[in-house]
C-alpha positions in Angstrom: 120.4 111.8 -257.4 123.6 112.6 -258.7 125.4 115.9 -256.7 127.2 117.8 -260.0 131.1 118.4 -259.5 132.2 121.8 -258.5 133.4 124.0 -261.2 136.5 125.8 -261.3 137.4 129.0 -263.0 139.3 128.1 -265.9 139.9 132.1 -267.0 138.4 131.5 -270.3 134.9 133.3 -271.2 131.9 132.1 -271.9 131.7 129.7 -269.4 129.8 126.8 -271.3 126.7 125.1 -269.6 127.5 121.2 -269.5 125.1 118.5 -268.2 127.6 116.9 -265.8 125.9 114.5 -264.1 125.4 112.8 -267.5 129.0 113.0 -268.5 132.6 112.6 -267.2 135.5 114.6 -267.1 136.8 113.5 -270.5 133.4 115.0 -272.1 133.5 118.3 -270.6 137.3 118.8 -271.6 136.1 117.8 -275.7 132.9 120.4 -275.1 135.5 122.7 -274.2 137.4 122.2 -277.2 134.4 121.8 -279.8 133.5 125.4 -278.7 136.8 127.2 -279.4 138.1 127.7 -283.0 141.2 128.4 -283.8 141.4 132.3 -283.9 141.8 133.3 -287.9 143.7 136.7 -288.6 144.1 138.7 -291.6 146.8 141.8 -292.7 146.0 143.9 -295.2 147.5 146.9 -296.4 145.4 150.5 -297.3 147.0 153.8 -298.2 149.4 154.5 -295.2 148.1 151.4 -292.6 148.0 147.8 -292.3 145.0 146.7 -291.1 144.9 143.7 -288.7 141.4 141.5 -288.0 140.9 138.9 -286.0 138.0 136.9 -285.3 137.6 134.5 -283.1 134.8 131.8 -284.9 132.6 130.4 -281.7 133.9 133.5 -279.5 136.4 131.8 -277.4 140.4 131.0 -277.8 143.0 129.8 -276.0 146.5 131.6 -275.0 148.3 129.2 -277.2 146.3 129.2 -280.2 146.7 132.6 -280.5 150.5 132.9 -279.8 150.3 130.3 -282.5 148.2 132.4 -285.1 149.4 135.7 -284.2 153.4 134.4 -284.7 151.9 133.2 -288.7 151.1 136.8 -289.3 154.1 138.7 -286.9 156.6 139.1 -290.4 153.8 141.1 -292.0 153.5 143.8 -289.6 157.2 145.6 -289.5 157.5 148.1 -291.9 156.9 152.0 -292.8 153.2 151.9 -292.3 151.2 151.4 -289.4 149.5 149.0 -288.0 145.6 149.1 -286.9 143.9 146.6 -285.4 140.7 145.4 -285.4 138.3 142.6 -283.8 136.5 141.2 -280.2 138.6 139.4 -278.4 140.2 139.8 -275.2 142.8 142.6 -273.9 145.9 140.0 -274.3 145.3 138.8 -277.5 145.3 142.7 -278.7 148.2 142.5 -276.6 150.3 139.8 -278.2 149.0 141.6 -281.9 150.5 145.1 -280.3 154.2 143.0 -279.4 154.2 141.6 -282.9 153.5 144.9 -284.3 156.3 146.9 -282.3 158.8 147.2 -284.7 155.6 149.3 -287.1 155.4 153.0 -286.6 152.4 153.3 -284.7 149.7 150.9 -283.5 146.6 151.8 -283.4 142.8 149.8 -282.3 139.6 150.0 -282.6 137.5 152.1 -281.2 133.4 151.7 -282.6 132.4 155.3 -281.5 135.5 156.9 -282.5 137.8 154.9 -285.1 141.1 153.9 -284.6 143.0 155.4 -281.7 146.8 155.0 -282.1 147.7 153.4 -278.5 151.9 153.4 -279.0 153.8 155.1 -281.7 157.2 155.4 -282.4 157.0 158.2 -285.1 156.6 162.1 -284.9 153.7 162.0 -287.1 151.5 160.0 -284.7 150.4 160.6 -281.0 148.9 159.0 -278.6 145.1 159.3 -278.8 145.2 160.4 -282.0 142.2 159.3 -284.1 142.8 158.0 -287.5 140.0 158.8 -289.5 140.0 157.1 -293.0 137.6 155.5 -295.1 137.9 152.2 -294.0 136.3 152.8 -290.6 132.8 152.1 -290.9 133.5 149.0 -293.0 135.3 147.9 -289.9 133.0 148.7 -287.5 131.0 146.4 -288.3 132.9 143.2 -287.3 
């Protein structure tokens, strides 16, 4: 019988189940890899708001490919009009989406139960905690 290597945090979640006593290291470094997708993320503009989504196709990303996705879409967000995000990820990619939307108004996220909650704002006519209500809510709450 073959005792299975111990497993090491890696910080990334879900932790994928691997049969390791049937592979080696190299395999369970390409699983890892076959189950991330590179993160895709749109910016679209309604009324007074650009809305940001991101999804994350297989559920998991790395640091780096989203520092590399998020920096493809960074020259949309500035501007008069803020910026709402939208999508389940973890708390630093809405983090590095938040920095690259700095130089908006006001940034808001999502909130399912109560719509878009502006988290930082730069601009009298938004406060922190404010909801945004708008018409574009329940469409986005279902992602």
């Amino acid at each position: 019988m073959v005792e299975a290597p111990k497993l090491r945090s890696t910080g990334r979640v879900p932790l994928i189940a691997i049969e390791t006593h049937m592979c080696g290291h190299d395999d369970i470094a390409a699983s890892r890899r076959r189950a991330m997708a590179k993160p895709e993320i749109t910016v679209t503009e309604q009324g007074d708001f650009k809305l940001v989504l991101f999804l994350l196709p297989g559920g998991v990303t790395t640091p780096e490919e989203f520092v590399e996705e998020t920096s493809r879409i960074s020259d949309q967000l500035p501007g008069p009009k803020a910026v709402l995000i939208n999508g389940r990820g973890p708390i630093w990619a809405y983090g590095m989406l938040m920095h690259a939307a700095h130089p908006s108004p006001a940034v808001g996220t999502f909130d399912p139960r109560l719509g878009y909650v502006i988290v930082a704002s730069h601009d009298m006519r938004y406060t922190l905690g404010q909801i945004v209500a708008s018409d574009f809510d329940q469409q986005q709450a279902s992602i």
